[in-house]
MIDOFI-308605 format. One record per residue (C-alpha): residue in one letter; chain; x, y, z. Coordinates in Angstrom, 1 decimal, decimal comma, padded with zeros to 4 digits. Example, Ala and Ser with C-alpha at 12.3 -4.5 7.8 and 13.67 -1.06 7.14 Angstrom:
<recs>
REC code unit     px     py     pz
REC    A    A  012,3 -004,5  007,8
REC    S    A  013,7 -001,1  007,1
</recs>
This chain:
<recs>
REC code unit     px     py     pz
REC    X    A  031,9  146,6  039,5
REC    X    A  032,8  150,0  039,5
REC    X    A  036,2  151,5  037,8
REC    X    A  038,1  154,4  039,8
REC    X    A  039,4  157,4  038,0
REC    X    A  042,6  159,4  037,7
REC    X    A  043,1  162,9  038,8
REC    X    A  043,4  165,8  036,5
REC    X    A  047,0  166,2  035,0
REC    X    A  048,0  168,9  033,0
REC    X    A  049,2  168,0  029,3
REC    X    A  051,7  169,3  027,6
REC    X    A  052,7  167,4  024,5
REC    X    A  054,6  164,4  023,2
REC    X    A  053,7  162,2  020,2
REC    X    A  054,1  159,1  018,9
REC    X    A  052,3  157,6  015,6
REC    X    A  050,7  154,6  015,6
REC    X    A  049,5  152,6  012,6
REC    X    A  048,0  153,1  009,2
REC    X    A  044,7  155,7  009,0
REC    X    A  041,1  155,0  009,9
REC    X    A  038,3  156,2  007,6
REC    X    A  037,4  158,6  010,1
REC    X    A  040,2  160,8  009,3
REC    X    A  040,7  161,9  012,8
REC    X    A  043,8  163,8  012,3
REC    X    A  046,6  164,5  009,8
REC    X    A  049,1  161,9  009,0
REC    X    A  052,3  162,4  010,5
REC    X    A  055,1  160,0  008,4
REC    X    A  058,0  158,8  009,4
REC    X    A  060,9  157,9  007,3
REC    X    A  059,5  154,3  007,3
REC    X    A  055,6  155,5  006,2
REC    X    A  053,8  155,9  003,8
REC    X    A  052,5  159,4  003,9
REC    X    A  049,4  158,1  001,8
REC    X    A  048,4  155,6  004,4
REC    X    A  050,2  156,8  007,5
REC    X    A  048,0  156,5  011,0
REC    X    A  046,3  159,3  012,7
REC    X    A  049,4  160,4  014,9
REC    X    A  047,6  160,6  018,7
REC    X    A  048,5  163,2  020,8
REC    X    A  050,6  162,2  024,0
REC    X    A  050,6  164,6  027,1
REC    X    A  053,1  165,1  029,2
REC    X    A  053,4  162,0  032,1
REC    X    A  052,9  162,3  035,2
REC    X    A  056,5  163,7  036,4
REC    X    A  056,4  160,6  039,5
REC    X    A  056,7  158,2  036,3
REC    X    A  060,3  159,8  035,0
REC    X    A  061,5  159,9  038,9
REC    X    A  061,0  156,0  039,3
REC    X    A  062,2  155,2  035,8
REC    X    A  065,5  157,5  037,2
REC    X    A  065,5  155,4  040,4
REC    X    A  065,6  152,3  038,0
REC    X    A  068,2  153,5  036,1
REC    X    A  070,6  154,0  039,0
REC    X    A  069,6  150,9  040,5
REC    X    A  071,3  149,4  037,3
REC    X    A  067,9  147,8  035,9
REC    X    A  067,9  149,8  032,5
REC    X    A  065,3  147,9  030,8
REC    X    A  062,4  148,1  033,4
REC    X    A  063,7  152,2  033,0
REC    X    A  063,6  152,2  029,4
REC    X    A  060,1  150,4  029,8
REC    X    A  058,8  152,7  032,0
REC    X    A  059,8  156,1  030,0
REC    X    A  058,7  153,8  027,2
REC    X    A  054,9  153,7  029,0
REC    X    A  055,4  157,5  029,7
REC    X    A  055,9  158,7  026,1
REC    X    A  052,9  156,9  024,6
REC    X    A  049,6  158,5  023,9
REC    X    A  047,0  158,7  026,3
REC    X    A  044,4  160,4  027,7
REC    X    A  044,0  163,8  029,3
REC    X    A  041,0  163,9  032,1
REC    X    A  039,3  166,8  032,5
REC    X    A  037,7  167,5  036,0
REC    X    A  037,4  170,0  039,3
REC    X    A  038,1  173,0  037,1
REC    X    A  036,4  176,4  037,1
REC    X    A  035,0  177,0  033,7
REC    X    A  037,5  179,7  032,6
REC    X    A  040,2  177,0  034,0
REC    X    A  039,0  174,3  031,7
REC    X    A  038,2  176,5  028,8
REC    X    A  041,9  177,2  028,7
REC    X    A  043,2  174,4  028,9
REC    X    A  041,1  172,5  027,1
REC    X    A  042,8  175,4  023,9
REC    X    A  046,0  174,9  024,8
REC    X    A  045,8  170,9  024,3
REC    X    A  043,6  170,9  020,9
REC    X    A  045,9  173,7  019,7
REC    X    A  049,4  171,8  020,8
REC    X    A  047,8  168,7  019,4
REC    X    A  047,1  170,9  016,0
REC    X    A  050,6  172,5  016,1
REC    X    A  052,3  168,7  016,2
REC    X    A  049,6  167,3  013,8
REC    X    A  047,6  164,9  016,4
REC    X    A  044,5  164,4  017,6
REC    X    A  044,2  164,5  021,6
REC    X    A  042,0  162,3  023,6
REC    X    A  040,0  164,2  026,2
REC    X    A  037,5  162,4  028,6
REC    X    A  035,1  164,6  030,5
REC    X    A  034,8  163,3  034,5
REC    X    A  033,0  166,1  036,5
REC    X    A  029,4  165,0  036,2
REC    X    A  027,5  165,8  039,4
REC    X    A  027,5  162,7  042,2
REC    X    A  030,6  161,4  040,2
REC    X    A  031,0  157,7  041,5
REC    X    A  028,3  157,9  044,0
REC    X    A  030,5  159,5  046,4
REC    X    A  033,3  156,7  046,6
REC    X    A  036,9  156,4  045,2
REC    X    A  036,8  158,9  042,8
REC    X    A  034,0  161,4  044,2
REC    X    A  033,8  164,6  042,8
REC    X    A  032,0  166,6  040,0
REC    X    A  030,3  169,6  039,9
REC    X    A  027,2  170,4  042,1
REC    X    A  024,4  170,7  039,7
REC    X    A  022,9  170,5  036,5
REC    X    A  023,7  174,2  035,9
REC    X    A  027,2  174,4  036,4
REC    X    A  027,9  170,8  034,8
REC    X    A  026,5  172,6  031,7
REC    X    A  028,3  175,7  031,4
REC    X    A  031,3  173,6  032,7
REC    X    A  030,6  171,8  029,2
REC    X    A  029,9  174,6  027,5
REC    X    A  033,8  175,9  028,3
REC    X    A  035,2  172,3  027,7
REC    X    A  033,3  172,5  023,7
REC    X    A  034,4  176,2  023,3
REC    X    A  037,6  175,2  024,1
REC    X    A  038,1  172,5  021,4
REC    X    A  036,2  174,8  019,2
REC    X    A  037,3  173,3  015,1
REC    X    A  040,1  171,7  016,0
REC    X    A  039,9  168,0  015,9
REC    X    A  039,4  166,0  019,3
REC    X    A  038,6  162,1  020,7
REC    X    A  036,0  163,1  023,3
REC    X    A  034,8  160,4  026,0
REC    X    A  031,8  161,8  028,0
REC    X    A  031,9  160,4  031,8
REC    X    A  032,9  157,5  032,5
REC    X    A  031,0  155,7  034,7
REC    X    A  028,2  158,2  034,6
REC    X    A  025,7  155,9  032,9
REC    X    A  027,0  152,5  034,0
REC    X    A  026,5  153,7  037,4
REC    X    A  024,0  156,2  037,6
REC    X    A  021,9  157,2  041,2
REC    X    A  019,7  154,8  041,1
REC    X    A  022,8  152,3  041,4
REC    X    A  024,2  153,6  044,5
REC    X    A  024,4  152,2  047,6
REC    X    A  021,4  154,2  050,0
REC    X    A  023,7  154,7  053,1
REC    X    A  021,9  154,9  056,4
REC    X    A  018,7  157,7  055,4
REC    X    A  016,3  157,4  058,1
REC    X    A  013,3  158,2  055,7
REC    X    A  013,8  155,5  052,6
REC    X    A  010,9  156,8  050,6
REC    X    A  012,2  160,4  050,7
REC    X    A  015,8  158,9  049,5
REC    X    A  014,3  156,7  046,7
REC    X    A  012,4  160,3  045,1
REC    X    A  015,7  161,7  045,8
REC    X    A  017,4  158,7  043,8
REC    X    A  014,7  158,9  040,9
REC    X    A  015,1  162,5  040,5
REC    X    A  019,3  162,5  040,7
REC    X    A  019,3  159,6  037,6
REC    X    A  016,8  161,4  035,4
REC    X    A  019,1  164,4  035,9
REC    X    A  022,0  161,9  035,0
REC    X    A  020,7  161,1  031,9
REC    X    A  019,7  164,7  030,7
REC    X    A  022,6  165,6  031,9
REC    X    A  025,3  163,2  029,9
REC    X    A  022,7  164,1  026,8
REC    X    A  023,0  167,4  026,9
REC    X    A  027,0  167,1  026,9
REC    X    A  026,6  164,4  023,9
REC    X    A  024,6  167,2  022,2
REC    X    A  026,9  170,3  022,9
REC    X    A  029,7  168,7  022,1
REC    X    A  028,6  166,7  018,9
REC    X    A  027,8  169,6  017,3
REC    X    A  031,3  170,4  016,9
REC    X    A  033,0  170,5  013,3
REC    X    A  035,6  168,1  014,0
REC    X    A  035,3  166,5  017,5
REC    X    A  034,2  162,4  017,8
REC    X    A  032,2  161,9  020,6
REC    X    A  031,6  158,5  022,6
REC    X    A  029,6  158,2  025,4
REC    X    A  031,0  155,6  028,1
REC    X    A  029,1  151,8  028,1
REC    X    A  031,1  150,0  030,9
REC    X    A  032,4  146,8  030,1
REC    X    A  031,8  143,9  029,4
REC    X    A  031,9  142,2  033,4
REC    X    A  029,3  144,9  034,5
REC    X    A  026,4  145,7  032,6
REC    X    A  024,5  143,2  030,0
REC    X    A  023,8  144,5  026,4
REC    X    A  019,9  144,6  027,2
REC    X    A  021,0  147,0  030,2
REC    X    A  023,2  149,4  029,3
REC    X    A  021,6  149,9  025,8
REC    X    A  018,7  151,4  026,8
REC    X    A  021,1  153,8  029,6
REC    X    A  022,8  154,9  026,2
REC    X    A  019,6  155,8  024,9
REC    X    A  018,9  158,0  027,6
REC    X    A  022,3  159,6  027,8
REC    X    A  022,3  160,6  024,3
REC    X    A  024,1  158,7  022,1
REC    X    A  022,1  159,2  018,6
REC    X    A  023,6  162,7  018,9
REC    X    A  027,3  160,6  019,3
REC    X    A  029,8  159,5  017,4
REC    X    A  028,9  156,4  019,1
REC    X    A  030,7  154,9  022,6
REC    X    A  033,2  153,4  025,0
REC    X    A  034,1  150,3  025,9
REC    X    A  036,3  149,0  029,1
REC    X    A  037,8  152,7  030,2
REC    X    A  039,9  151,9  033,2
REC    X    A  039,1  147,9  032,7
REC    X    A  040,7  144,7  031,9
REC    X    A  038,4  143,5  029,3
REC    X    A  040,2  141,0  026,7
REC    X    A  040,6  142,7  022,9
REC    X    A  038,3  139,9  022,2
REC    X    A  035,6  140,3  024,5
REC    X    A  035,4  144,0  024,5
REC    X    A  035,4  143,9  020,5
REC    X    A  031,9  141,3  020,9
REC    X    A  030,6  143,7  023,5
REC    X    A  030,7  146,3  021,3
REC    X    A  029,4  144,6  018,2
REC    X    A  026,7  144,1  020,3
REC    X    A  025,8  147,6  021,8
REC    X    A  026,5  148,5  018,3
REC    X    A  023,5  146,3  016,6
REC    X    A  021,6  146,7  019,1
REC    X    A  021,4  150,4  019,4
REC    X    A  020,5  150,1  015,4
REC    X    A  018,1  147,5  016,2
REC    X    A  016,2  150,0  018,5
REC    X    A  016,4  152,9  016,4
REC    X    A  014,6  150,7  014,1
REC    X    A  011,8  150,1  016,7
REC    X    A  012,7  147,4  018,2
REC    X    A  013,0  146,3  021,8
REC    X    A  016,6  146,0  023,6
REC    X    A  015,4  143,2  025,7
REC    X    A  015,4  140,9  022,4
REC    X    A  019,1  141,7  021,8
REC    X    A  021,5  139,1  022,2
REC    X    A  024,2  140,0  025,1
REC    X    A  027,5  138,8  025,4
REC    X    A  026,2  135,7  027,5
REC    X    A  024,7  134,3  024,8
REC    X    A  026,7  131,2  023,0
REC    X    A  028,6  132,9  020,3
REC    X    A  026,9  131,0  017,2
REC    X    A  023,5  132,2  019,0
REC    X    A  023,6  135,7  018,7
REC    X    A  025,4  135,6  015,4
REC    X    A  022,4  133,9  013,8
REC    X    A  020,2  136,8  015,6
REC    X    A  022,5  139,3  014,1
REC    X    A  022,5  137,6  011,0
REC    X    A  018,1  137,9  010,7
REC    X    A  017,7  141,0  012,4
REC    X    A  020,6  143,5  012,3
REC    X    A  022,2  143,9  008,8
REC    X    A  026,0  144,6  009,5
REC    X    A  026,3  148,6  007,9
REC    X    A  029,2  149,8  009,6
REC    X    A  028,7  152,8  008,1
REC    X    A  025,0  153,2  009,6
REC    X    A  026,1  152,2  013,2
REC    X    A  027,6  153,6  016,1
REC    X    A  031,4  153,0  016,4
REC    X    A  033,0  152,2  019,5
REC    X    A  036,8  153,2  021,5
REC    X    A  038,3  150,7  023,5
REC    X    A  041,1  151,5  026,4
REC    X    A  043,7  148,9  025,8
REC    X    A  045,9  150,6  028,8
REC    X    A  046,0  147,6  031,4
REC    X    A  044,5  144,8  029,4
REC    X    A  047,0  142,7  028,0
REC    X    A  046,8  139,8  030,4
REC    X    A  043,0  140,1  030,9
REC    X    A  041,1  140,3  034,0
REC    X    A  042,2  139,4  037,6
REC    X    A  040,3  136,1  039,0
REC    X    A  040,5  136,5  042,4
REC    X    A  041,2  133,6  044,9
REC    X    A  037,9  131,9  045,0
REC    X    A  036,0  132,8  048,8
REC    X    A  039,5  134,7  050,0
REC    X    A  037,4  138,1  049,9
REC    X    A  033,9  139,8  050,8
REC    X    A  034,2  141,9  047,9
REC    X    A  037,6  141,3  045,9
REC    X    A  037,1  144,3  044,1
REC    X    A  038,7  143,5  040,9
REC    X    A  038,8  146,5  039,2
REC    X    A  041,0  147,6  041,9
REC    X    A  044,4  147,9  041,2
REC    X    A  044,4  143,9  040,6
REC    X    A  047,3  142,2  040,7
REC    X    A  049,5  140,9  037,9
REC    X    A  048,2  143,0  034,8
REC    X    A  050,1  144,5  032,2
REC    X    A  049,8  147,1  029,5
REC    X    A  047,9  146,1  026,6
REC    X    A  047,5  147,3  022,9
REC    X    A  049,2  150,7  021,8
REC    X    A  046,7  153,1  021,0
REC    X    A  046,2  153,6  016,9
REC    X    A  043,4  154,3  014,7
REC    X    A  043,9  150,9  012,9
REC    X    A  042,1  148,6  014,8
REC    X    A  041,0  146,0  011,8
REC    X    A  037,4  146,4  012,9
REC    X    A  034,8  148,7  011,0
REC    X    A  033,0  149,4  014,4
REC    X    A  036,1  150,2  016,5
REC    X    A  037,9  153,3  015,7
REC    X    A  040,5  153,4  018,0
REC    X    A  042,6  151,5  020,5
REC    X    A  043,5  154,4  023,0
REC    X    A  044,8  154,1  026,6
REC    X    A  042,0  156,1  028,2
REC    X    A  043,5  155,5  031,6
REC    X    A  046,7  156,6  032,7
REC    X    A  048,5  153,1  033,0
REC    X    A  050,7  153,7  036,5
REC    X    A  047,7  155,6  038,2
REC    X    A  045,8  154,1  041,5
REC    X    A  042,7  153,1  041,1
REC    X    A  042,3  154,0  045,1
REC    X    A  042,8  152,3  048,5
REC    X    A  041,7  148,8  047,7
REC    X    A  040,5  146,8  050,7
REC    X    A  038,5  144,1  049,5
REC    X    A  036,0  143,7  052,1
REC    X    A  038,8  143,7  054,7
REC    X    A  039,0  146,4  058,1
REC    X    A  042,7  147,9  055,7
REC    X    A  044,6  149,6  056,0
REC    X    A  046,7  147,6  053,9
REC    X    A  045,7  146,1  050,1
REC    X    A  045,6  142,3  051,7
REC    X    A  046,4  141,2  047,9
REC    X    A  049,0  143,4  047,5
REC    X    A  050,1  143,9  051,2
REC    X    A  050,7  147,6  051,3
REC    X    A  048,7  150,7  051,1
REC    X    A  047,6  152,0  048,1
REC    X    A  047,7  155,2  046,7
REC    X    A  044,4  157,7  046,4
REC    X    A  042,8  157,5  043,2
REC    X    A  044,8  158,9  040,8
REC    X    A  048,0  159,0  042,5
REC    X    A  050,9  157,0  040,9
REC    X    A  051,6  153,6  041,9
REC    X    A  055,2  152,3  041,6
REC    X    A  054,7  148,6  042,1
REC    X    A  051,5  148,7  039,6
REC    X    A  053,1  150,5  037,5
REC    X    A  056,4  148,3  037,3
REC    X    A  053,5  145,4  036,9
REC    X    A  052,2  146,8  033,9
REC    X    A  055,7  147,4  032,2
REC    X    A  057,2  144,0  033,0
REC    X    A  053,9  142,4  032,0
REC    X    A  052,8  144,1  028,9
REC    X    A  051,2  142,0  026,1
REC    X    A  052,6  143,3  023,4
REC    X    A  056,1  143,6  025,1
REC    X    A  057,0  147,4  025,9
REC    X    A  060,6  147,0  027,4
REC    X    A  063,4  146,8  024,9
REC    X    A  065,5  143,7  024,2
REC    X    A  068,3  143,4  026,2
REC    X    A  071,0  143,8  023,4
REC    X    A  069,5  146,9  022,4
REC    X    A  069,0  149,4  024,9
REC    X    A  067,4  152,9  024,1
REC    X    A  069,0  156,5  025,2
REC    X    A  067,9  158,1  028,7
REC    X    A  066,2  160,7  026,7
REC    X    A  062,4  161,5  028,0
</recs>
């Protein structure tokens, strides 16, 4: 159950504030004329779309459908992630500058994920990264000398420890014992690899660092705790949850109470194969929870969640239609989920944020199928990263909560 990524866009700045402030602090209030300024939100920084959004939400407008337009420059403007990958260290260093210091200049905080790890994807839908341990670290190295003091959401690598070497499919090597050393060696170099990015970067004044955990349809809590462990995360400001997913609110808020007791049940000696998982009955774990892991938000590690394409849930897919349905891929019938904010209402969860870029392909689905064509959706979809039109309409017209305007009230054309 893998989870494609977008390309690398450039950010340049929008905002928008969201909600009241977390106890984090992450970034200076930015008040409105309807705020507080005591107990306004940390205002997250929104880069600049990708321009194939504002062309279609033109196209709309001239094709006299104003609202799905205004819903779709409505999608555009909010904050969201900027990915950073495939860039020479100099390349990244600057950039990386120019966002924290545009964020600064506007009084937000900017999310920035990391996706350049070395065997990125195991070679699939969103290959890539950098080809060894010594150039993913002074890659790194730029990315944290970038941010520098300035204040930053960091996700380290999606994917990276939910699917590390080890997981990858072993292709057709004629010598399988060679290919399983090679495996074993590539995933210890995995884990040291996302550790020592956890620990370069968390040493930075101001940044808040979360190492990816999957979701909660792939990995159990027993699994990808001790994978968290390996990839750092004491050195964290703790993890994600459901980057590029469709995870409920509800579920992915269990899934990280869990990783979250359990990763302070373990610190504590304990074993992560006695921690409940999120297929346990509900009223089961709690009472393990209960006797073994006081609730100390303040001692645990916190959690982000990407709310991007999850407000209708996950896609069931036609029972027996496909080999392999594939449904993280571009599913059918999602729509936008939560707007990001720093007021989630849960001590563990700092921030709602839409990790990935809602209109983006997650690549050319095929579900088991000879292609070319999506056989759920009928056409051919974009390369990872590449805006997709119909998903992206999707997601507008079927956001939960509602992102298009009411009728009688229609916003200006203005981006």
């Amino acid at each position: 159950m893998r989870n494609a990524r977008p390309i690398l866009l450039t950010a340049l700045p929008l905002t928008l504030t969201t909600g009241l402030a977390s106890a984090l602090l992450l970034g200076a209030p930015h008040a409105t004329a309807t705020e507080d300024p005591a107990t306004a939100a940390t205002s997250l920084y929104a880069p600049e779309a990708n321009p194939a959004a504002y062309r279609q939400a033109d196209e709309l407008e001239s094709a006299k459908r104003p609202r799905e337009a205004a819903g779709l420059r409505a999608m555009a403007r909010t904050p969201h992630a900027v990915w950073l990958a495939g860039q020479t260290p100099d390349e990244v260093r600057n950039e990386t500058r120019g966002i924290v210091r545009d964020a600064a200049r506007r009084k937000t905080t900017p999310t920035l994920v990391l996706y350049n790890v070395p065997g990125r994807d195991c070679s699939l839908y969103s290959a890539g990264g950098l080809r060894d341990t010594t150039e993913y670290r002074a890659w790194v190295g730029a990315v944290a000398e970038g941010i520098g003091d300035s204040r930053a959401l960091v996700v380290v690598e999606p994917d990276a420890l939910a699917l590390v070497p080890a997981d990858c499919p072993s292709g057709e090597a004629k010598d399988a014992k060679d290919t399983e050393t090679a495996r074993v060696t590539a995933t210890a170099a995995r884990y040291a690899q996302v550790a020592d990015a956890v620990a370069t970067l968390g040493a930075l004044p101001r940044a808040k660092v979360y190492v990816d955990a999957g979701h909660p349809a792939w990995h159990t809590v027993d699994s990808i705790v001790p994978r968290l462990v390996k990839g750092g995360v004491a050195r964290a400001t703790g993890f994600s949850v459901n980057v590029s997913n469709y995870s409920t609110d509800h579920a992915n808020a269990w899934y990280g109470r869990l990783i979250s007791s359990c990763l302070a049940y373990v610190d504590k000696g304990g074993k992560a194969s006695a921690c409940p998982t999120q297929k346990w009955k509900r009223a089961d774990a709690q009472r393990w929870l209960d006797r073994h892991v006081p609730f100390a938000p303040d001692r645990m590690k916190h959690f982000v969640t990407d709310t991007s394409r999850n407000g209708q849930g996950p896609w069931t897919p036609p029972a027996g239609k496909y080999r392999d349905a594939q449904d993280w891929c571009n599913p059918p019938g999602r729509g936008l989920g939560a707007r990001p904010t720093t007021r989630t209402g849960d001590p563990l969860n700092d921030a709602n944020l839409w990790i990935k870029t809602p209109g983006e392909s997650d690549g050319e689905c095929l579900r088991g199928t000879e292609g070319p064509k999506d056989p759920e959706r009928g056409v051919i979809d974009p390369k990872a990263g590449v805006w997709f039109p119909d998903q992206a309409l999707e997601l507008v017209r079927l956001a939960n909560p509602a992102i298009m305007p009411a009728e009688n009230r229609l916003p200006g054309r203005g981006r």
